[in-house]
matplotlib code that plots the C-alpha trace (Angstrom):
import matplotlib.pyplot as plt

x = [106.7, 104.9, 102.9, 105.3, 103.1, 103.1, 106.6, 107.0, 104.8, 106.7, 109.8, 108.7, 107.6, 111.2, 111.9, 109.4, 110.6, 114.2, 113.4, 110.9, 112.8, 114.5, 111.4, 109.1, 111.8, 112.2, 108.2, 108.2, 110.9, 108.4, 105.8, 107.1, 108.8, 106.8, 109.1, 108.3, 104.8, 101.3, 100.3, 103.6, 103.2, 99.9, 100.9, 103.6, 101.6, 99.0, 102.1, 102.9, 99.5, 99.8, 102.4, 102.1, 101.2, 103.4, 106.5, 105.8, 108.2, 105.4, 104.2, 106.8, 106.6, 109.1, 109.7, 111.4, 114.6, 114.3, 110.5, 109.0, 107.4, 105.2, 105.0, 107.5, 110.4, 113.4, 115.0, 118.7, 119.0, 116.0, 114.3, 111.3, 111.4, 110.6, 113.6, 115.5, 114.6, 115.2, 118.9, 119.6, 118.9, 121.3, 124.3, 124.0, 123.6, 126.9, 126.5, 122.7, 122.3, 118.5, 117.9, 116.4, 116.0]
y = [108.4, 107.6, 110.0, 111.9, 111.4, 107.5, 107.7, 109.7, 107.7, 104.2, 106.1, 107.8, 103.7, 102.6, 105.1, 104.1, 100.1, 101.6, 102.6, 100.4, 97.1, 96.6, 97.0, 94.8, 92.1, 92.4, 91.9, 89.1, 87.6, 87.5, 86.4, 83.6, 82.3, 79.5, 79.8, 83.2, 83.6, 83.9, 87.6, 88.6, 87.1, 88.8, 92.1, 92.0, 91.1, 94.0, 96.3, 95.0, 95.1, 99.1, 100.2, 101.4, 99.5, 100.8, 100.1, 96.3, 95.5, 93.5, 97.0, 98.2, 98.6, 97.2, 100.5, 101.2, 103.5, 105.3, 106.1, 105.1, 102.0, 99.4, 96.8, 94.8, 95.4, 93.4, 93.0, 92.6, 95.9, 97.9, 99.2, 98.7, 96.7, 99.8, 102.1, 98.8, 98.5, 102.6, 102.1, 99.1, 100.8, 103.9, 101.3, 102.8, 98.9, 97.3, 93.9, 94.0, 94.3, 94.7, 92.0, 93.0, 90.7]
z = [67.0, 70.2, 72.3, 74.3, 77.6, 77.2, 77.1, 80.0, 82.1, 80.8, 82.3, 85.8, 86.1, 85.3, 88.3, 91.0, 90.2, 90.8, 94.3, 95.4, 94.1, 97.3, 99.7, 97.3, 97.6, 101.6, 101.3, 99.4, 101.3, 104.2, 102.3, 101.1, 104.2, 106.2, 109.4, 110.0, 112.1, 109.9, 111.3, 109.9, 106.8, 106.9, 107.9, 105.0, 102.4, 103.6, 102.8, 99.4, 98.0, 100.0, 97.3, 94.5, 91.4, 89.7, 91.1, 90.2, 87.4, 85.8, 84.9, 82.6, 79.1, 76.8, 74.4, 71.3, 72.4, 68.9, 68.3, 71.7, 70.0, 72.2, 69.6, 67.4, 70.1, 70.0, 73.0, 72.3, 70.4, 72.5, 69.1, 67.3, 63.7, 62.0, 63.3, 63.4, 59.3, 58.6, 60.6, 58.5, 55.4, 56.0, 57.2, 60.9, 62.4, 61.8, 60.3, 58.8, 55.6, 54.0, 51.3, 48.2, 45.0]

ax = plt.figure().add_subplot(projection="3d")
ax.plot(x, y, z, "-o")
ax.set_aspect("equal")
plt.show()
């Protein structure tokens, strides 16, 4: 199991992201336009790099939902190998089976 404050900190960025999404995007959107006048474009990009880091979606980490997990994470099922491997092996996961020979 993870430590609880990683996971906690993994979350409250999931929740900064959430309400900062549409701003960064309105930024951008400025940044990136070439009709719109260079001291805008400035002053724009002087207010995205004025947010917070973390509500950059680059930030977030990809965690296991089970254990809290950084590493091994598979993306379709959100879990880690390990708690992916333990679920298999007591038939919760419908249609993997562990292979032993």
């Amino acid at each position: 199991m993870a430590k609880t404050s990683s996971v906690e900190k993994n979350n409250r960025r999931r929740r900064l992201v959430d309400q900062k999404a549409a701003k960064r995007k309105a930024l951008k959107a400025t940044i990136m336009d070439k009709n719109v006048p260079i001291e805008e474009r400035f002053r724009a990009q002087l207010k995205l790099a004025a947010m917070p880091r973390n509500s950059a979606k680059t930030r977030i980490r990809n965690r296991c939902e089970v254990t809290g997990r950084p590493r091994a994470y598979y993306r379709k099922l959100k879990m880690s190998r390990i708690a992916l491997r333990e679920l298999g092996s007591l038939g919760a996961v419908p249609g993997l089976v562990k292979s032993s020979w």
